[in-house]
Backbone bond lengths (Angstrom), bond angles and torsions (degrees), N, CA, C in turn:
res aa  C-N    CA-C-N  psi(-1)  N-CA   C-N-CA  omega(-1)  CA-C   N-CA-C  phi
1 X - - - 1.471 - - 1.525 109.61 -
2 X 1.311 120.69 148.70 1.290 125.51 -144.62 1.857 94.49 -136.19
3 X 1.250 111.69 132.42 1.805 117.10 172.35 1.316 92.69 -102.04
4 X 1.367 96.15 141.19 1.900 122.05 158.03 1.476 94.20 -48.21
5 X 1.131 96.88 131.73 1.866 111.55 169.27 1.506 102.14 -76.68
6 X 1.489 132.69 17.52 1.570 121.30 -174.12 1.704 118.42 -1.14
7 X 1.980 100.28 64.63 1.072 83.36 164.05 2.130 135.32 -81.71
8 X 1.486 102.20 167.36 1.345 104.11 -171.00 1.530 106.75 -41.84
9 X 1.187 158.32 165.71 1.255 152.76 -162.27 1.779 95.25 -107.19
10 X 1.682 116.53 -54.17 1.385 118.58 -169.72 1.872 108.88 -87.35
11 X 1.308 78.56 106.97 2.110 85.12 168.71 1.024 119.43 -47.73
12 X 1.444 132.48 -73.03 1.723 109.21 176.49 1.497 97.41 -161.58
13 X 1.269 95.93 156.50 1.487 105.31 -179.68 1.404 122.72 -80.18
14 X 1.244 102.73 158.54 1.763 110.45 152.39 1.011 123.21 -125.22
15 X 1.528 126.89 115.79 1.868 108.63 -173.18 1.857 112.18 48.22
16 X 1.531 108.93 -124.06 1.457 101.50 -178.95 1.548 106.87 -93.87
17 X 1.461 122.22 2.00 1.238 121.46 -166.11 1.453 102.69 -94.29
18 X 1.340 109.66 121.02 1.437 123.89 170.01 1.605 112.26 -97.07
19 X 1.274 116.04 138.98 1.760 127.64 179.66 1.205 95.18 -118.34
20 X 2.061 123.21 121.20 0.951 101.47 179.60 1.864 93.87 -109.96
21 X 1.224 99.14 -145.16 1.950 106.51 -159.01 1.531 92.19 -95.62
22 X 1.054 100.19 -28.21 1.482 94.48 -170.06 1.688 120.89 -81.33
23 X 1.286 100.41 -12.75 1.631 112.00 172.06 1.259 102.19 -85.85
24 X 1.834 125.78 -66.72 1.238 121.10 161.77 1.510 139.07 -4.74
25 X 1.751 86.49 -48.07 1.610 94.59 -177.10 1.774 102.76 -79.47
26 X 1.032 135.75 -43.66 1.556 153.37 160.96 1.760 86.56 -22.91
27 X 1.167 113.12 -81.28 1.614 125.26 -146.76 1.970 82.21 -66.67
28 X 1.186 124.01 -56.13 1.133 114.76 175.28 1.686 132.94 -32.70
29 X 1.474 106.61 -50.10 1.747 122.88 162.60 1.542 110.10 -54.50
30 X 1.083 116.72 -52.98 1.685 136.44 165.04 1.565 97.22 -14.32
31 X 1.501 95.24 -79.94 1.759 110.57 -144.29 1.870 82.12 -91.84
32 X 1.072 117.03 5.59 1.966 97.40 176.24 1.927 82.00 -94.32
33 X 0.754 93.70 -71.41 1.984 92.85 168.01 1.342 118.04 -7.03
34 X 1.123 106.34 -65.65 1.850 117.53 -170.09 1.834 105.50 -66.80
35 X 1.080 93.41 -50.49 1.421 107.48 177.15 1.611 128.45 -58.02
36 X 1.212 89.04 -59.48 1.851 95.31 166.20 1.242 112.87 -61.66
37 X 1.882 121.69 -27.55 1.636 114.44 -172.47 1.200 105.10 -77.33
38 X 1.532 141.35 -34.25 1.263 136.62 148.53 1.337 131.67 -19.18
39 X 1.602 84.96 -52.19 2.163 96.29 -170.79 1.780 98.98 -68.32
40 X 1.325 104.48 -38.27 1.687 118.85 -156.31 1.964 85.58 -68.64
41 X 1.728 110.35 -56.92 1.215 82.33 -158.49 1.674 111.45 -87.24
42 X 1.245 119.64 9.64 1.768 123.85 155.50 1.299 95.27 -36.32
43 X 1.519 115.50 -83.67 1.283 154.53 -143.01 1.857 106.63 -63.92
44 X 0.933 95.02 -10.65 1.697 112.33 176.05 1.652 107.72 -157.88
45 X 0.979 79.90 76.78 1.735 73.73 169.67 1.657 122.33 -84.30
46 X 1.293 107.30 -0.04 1.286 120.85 -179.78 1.609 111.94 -68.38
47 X 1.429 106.86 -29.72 1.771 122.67 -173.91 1.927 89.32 -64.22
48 X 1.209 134.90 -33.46 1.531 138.24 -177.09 1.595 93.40 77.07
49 X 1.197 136.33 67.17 1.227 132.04 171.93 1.792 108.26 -107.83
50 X 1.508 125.94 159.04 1.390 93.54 -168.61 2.146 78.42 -146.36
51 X 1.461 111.60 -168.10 1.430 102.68 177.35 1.310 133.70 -78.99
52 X 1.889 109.44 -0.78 1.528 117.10 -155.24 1.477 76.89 -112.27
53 X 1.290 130.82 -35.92 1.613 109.07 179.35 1.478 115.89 -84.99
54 X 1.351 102.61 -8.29 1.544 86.16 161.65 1.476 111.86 -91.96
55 X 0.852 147.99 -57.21 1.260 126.52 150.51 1.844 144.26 -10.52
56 X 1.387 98.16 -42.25 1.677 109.61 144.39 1.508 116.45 -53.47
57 X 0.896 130.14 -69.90 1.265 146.32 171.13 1.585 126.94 -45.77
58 X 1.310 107.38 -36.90 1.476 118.60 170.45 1.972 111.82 -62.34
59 X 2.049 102.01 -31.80 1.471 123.10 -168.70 1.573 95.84 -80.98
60 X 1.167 128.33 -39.80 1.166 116.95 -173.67 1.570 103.85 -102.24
61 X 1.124 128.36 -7.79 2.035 108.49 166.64 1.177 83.48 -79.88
62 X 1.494 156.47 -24.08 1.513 130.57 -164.77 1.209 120.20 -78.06
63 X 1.679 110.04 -29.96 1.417 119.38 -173.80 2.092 90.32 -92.32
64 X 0.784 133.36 -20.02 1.632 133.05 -164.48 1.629 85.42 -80.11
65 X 1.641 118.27 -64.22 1.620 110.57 -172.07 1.254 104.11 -65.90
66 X 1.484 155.66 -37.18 1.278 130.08 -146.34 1.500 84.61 -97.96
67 X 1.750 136.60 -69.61 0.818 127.54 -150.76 1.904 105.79 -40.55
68 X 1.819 122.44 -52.82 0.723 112.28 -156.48 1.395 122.87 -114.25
69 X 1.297 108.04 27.84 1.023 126.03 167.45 1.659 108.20 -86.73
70 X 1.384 124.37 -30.43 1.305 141.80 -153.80 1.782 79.57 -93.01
71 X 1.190 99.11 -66.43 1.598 100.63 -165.66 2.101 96.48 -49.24
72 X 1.454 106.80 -50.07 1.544 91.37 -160.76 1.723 101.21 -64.86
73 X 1.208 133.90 -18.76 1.717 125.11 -179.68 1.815 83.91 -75.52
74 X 1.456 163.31 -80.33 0.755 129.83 -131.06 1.554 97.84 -88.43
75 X 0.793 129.31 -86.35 2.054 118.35 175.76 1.387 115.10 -10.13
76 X 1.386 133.01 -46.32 1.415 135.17 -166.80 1.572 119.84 -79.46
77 X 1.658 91.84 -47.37 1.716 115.07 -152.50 1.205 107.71 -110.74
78 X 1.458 132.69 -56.79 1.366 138.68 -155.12 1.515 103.49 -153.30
79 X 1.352 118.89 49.38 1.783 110.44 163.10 1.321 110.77 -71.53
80 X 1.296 141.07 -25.96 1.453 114.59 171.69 1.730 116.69 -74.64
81 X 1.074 109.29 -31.18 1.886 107.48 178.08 1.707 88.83 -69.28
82 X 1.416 138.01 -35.19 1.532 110.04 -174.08 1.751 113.54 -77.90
83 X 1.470 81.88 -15.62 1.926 101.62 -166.69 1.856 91.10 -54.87
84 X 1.275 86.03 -53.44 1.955 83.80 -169.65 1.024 99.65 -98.03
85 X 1.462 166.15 5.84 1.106 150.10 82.43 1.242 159.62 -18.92
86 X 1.535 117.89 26.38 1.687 121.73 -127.56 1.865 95.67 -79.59
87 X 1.128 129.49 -9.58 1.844 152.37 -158.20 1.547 75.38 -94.63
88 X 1.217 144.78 -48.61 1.230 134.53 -153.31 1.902 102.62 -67.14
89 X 1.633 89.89 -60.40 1.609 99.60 177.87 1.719 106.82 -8.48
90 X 1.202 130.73 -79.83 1.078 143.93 -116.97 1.902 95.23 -98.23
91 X 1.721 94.13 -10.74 1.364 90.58 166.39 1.659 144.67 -75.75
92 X 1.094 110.13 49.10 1.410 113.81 -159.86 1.522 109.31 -49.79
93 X 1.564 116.18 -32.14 1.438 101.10 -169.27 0.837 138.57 -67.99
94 X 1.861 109.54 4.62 1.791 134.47 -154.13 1.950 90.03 -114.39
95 X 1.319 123.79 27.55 1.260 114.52 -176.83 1.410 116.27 76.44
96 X 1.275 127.71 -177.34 1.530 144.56 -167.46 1.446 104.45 51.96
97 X 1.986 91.50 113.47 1.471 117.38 162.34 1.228 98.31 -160.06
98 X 1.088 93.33 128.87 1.876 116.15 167.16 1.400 119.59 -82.56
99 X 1.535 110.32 116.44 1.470 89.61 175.95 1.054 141.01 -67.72
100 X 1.795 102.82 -32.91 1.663 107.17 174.89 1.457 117.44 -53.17
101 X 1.817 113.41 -33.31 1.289 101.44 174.51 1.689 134.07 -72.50
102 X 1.345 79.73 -22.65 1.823 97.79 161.35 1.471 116.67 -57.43
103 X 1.718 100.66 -68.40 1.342 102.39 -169.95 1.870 100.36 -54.63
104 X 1.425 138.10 -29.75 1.514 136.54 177.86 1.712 108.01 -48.75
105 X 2.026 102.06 -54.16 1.515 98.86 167.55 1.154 139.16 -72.09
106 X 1.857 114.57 -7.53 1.817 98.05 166.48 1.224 98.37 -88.34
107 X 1.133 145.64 -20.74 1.890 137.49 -170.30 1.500 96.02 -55.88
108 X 1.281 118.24 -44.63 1.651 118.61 -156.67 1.597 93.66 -85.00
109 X 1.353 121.95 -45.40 1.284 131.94 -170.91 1.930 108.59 -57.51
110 X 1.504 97.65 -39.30 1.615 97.64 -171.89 1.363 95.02 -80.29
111 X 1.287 136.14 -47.70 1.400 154.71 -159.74 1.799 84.25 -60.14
112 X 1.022 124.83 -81.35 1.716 116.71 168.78 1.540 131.65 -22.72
113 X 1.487 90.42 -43.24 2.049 96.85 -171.71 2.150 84.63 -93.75
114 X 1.142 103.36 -20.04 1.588 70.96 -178.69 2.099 103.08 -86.67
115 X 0.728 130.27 -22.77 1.541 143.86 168.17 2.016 96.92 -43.82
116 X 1.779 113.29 -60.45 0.799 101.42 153.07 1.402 169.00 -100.02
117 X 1.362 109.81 33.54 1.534 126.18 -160.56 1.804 97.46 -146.75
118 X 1.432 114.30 -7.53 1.472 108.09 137.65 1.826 88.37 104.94
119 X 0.953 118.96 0.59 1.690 131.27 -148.13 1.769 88.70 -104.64
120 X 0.985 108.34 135.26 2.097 114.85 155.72 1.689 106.14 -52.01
121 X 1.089 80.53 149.29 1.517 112.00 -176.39 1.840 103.23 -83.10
122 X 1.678 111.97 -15.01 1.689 100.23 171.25 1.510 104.29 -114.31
123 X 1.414 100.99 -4.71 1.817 114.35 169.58 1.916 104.13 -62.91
124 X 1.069 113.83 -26.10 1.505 119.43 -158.33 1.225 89.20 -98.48
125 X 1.265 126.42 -61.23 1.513 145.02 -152.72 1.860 90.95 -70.81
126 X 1.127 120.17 -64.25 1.310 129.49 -179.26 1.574 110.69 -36.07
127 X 1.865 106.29 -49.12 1.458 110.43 -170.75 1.781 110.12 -84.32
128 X 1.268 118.07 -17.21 1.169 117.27 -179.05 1.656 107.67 -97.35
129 X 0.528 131.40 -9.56 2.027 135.87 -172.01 1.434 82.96 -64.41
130 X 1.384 135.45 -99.55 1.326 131.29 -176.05 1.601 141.27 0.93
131 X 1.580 95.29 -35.51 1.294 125.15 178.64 0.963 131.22 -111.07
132 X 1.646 121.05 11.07 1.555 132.84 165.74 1.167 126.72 -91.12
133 X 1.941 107.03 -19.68 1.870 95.78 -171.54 1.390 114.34 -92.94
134 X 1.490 106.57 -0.73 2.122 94.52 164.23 1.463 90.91 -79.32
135 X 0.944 156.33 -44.99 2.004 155.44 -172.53 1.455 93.49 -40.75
136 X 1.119 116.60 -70.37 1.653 133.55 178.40 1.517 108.08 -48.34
137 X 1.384 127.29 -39.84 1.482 129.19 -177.11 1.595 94.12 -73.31
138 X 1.201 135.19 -62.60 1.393 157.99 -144.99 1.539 105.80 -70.76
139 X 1.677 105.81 -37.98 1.507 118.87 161.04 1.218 125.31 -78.95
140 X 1.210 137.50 5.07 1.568 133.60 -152.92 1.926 83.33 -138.20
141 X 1.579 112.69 -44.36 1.440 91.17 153.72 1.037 143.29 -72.95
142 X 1.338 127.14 -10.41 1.538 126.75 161.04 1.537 100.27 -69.98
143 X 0.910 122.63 -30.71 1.686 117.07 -175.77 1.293 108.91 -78.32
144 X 1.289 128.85 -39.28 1.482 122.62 147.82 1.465 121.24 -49.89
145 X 0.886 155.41 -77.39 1.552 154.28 117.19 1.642 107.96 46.44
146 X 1.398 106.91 -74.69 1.301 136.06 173.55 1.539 119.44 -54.74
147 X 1.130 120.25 -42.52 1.240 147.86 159.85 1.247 118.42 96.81
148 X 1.514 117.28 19.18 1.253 142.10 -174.77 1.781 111.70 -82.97
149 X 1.324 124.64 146.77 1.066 141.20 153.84 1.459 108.61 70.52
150 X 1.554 94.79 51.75 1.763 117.40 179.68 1.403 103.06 -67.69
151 X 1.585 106.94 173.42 1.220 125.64 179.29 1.507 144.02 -124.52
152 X 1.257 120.43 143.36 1.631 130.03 -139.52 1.455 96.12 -49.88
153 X 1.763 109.34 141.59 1.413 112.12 160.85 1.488 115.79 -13.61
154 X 1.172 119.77 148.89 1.558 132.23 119.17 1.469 153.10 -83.82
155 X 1.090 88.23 133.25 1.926 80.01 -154.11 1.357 112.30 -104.73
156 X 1.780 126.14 18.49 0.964 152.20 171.52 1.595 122.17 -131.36
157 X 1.344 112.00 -174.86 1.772 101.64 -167.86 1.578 83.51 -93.23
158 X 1.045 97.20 172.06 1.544 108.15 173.48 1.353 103.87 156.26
159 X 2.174 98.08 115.37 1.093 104.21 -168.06 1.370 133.22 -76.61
160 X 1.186 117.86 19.48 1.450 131.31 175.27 1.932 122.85 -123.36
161 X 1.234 95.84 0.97 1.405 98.66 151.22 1.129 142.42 -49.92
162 X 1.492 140.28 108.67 1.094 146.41 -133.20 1.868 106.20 -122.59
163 X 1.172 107.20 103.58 1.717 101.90 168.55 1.885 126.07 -85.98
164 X 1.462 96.96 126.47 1.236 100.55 -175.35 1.962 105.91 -85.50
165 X 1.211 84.54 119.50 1.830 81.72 176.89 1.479 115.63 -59.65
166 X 1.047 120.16 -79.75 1.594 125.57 156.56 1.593 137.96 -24.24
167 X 1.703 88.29 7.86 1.767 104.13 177.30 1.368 73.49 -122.02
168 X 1.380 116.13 -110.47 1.486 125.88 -163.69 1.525 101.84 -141.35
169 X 1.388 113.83 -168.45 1.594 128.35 -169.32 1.578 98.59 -70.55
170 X 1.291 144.47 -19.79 1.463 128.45 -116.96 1.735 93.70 -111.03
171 X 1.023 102.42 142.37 1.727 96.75 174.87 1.696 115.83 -73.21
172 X 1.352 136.34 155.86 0.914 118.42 -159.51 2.154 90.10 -163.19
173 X 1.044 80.44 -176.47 1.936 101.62 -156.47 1.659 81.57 -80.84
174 X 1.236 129.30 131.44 1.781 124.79 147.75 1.305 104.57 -57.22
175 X 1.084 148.94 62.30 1.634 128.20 -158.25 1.728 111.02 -74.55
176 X 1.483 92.43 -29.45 2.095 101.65 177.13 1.562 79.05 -48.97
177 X 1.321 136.67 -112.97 1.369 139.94 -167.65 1.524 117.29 -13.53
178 X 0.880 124.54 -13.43 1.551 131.59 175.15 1.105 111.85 -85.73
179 X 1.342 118.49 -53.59 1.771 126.93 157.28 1.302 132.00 -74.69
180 X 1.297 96.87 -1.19 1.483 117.06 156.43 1.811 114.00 -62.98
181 X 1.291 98.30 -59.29 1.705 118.03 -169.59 1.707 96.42 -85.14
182 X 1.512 126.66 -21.65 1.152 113.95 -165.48 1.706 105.50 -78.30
183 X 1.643 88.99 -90.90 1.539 124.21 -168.69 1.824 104.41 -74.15
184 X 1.577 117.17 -4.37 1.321 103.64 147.30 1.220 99.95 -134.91
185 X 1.156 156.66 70.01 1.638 129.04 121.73 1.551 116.53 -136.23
186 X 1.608 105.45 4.30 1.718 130.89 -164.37 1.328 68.48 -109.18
187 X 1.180 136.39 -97.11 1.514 145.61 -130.92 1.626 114.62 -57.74
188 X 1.904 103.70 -32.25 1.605 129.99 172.26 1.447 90.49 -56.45
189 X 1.588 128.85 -52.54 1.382 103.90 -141.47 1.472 95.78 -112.36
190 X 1.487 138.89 -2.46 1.509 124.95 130.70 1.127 104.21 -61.42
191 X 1.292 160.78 -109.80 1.253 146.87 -126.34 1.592 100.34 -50.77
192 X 1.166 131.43 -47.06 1.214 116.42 -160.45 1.970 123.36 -71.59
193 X 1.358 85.25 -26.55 1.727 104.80 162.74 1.441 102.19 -71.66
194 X 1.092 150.22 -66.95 1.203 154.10 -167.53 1.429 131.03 -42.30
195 X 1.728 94.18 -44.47 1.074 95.03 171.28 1.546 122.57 -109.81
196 X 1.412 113.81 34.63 1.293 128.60 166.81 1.246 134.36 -54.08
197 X 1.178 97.59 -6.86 1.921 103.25 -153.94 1.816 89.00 -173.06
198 X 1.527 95.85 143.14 1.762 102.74 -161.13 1.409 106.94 -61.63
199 X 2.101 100.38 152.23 1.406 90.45 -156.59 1.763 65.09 -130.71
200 X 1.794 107.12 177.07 1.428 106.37 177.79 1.701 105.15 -98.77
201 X 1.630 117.34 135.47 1.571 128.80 164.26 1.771 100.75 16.08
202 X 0.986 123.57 121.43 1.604 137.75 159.00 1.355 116.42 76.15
203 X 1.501 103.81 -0.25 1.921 102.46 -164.17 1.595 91.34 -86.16
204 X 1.175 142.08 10.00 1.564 123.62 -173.60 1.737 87.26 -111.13
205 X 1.106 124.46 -30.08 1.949 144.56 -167.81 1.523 73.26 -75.42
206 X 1.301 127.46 -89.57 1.274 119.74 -165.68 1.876 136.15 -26.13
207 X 1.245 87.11 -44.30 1.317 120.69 170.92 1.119 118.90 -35.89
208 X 1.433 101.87 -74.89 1.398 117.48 -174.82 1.716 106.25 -74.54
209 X 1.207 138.42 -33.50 1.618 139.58 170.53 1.308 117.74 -59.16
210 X 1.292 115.25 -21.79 1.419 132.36 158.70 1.236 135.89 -80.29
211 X 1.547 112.47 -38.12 1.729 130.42 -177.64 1.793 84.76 -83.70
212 X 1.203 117.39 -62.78 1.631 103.56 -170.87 1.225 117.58 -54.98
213 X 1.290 113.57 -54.83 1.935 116.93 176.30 1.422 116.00 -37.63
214 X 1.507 116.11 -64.12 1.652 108.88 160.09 1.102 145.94 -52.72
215 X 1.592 119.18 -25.01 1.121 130.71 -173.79 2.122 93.18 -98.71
216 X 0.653 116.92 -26.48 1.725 112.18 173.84 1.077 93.69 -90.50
217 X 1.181 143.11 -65.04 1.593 130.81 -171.20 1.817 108.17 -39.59
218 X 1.301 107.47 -55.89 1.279 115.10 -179.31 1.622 126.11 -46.83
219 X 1.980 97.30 -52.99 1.940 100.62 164.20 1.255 117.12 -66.58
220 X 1.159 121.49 -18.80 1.530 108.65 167.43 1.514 133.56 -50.61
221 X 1.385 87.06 -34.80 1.821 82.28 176.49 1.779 115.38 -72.32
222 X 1.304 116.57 -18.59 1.483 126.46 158.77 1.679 121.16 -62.87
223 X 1.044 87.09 -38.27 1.696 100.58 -179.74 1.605 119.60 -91.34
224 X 1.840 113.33 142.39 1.115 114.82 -157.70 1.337 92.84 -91.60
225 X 1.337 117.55 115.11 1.497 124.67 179.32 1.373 125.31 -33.89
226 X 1.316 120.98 138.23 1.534 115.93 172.59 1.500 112.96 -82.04
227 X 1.414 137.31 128.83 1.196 141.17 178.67 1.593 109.95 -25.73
228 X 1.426 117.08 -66.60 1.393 118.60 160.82 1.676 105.25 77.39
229 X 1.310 159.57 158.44 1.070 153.20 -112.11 1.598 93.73 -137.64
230 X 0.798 86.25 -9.22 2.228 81.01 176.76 1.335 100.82 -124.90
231 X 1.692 120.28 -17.26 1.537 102.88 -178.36 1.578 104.10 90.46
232 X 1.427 103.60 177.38 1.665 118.14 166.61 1.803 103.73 -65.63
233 X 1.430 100.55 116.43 1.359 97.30 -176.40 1.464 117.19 -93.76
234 X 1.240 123.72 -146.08 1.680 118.18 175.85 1.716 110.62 -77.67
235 X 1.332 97.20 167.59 1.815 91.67 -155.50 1.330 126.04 61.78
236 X 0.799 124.64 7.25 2.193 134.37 160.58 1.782 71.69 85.11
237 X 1.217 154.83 14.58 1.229 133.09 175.56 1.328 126.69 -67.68
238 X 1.502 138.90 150.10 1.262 122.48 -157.51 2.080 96.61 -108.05
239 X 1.102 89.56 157.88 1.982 91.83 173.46 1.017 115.39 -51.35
240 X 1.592 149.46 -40.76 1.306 154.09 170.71 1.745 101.67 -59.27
241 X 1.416 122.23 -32.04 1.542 123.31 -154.50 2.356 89.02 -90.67
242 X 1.592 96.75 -36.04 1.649 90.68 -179.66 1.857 117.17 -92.57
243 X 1.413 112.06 10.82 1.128 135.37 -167.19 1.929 92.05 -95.21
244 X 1.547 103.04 -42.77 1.110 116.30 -173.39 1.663 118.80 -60.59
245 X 1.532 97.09 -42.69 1.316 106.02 179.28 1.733 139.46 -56.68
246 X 1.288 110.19 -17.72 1.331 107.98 172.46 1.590 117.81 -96.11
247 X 1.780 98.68 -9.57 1.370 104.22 172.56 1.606 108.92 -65.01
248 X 1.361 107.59 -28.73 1.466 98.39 -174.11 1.312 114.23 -88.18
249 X 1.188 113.21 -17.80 1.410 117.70 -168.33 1.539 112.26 -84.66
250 X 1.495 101.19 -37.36 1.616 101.44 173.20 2.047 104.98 -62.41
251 X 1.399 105.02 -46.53 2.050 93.56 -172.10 1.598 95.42 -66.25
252 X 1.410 143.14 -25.11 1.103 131.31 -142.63 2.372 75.35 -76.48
253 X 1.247 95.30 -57.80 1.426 126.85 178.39 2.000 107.65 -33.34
254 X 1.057 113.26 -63.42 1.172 123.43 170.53 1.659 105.76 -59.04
255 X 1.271 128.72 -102.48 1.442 110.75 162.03 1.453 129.52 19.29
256 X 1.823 105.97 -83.30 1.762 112.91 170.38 1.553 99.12 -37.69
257 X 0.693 115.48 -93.13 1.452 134.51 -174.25 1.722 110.81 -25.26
258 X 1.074 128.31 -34.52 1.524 140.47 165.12 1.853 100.88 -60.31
259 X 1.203 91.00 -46.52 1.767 95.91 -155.84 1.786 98.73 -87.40
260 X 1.243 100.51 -21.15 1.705 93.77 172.73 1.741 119.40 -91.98
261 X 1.373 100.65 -6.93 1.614 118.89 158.95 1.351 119.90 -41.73
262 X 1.530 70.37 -75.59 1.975 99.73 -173.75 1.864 108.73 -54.43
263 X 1.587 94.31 -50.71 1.364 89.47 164.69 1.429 129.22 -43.65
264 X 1.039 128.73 -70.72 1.621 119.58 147.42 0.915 144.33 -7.59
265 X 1.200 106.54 -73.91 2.024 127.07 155.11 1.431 91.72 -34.51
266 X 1.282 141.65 -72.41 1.588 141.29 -141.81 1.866 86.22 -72.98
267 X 1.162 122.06 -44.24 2.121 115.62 -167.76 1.412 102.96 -70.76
């Protein structure tokens, strides 16, 4: 059995300026982003991507995840702690981001830069999917870090069970580290094979709405649910686990719809 290392939250100072881990990890997803969109658009140069639109693009997923990631933890998860807290909102550096509300602000955010840069809205979505699940790994370790959004008892031995002091005695699932290895570094390296070599309109978008939905639906049952605005819903399922569900249903959806194309195309 394993203790949370409660590390210090702020990495190191400057003068009065403190950098903590959890921004680090942010700026970290950033520059794995920039970097991989380079390799991705080497590697396809056929997508016509060049360094100033990735760079456009890097400005608006930043403002799409923070704005609405922030917005989906207070609307989704915890509007009454922001309700009487409203000074808190604005605290991003203290943790809470939702991804679904994130993933809500890059859809609108890409859907904007493709409006302006003349590009489809599944042309964008298609080229960026590849390059979100180290962001997603990079976030789930600051949340480990943080020591936030631990995971459900264990009710068996298991030598990597981790007790959070600051919860209670009980050993419990690392689950941040689970979605660490899952939904970013499993999901990075299918998507990133996948979309190696030309795929048809939405099947790489699909991909990823599908590989994440299962693979988060799945750590959830490790993870101690977030209260979330409906609570544990029907089926003991948690709000993040039915949040999950139309993600899959729309790629399962997109996909059909690819393959009954082609079908066509082939008569």
């Amino acid at each position: 059995m394993l203790i949370h290392p409660q590390f210090d939250p702020i990495a190191f100072s400057v003068g009065p300026l403190s950098v903590r881990w959890y921004g680090l990890m942010y700026l970290t997803a950033f520059v794995l982003f920039m970097t991989l969109g380079r390799v991705h658009a080497r590697r396809r140069p056929e997508l016509g991507w060049n360094a100033q639109q990735l760079d456009d693009l890097l400005l608006y997923g930043m403002l799409g995840v923070v704005l609405g990631g922030r917005l989906g933890e207070v609307l989704f998860f915890q509007p009454a702690y922001y309700l009487s807290h409203p000074a808190e909102i604005l605290a991003i550096w203290k943790g809470g981001m939702s991804f679904h509300g994130g993933f809500l602000g890059v859809l609108v955010a890409m859907w904007l830069y493709g409006r302006r840069s003349g590009k489809g809205f599944w042309q964008v979505t298609d080229f960026i999917a590849p390059l979100v699940p180290t962001g997603l790994a990079a976030g789930r370790l600051g949340n480990f870090i943080n020591g936030e959004l631990w995971g459900r008892p264990v009710e068996t031995d298991m030598p990597w069970a981790m007790v959070y002091p600051w919860v209670d005695a009980l050993p419990r699932h690392p689950s941040q580290l689970y979605q660490v290895a899952g939904e970013g570094l499993l999901l990075f390296a299918i998507l990133w094979v996948y979309s190696a070599r030309p795929r048809p309109l939405k099947a790489v978008s699909a991909m990823f709405l599908i590989g994440y939905g299962v693979l988060r639906f799945a750590a959830e049952f490790f993870r101690t649910p977030d209260p979330g605005i409906f609570g544990t819903l029907s089926l003991g399922l948690s709000t993040a686990q039915w949040l999950c569900v139309p993600m899959i249903a729309v790629g399962i959806g997109l996909l059909a719809a690819n393959r009954a194309n082609q079908a066509n195309q082939a008569h």
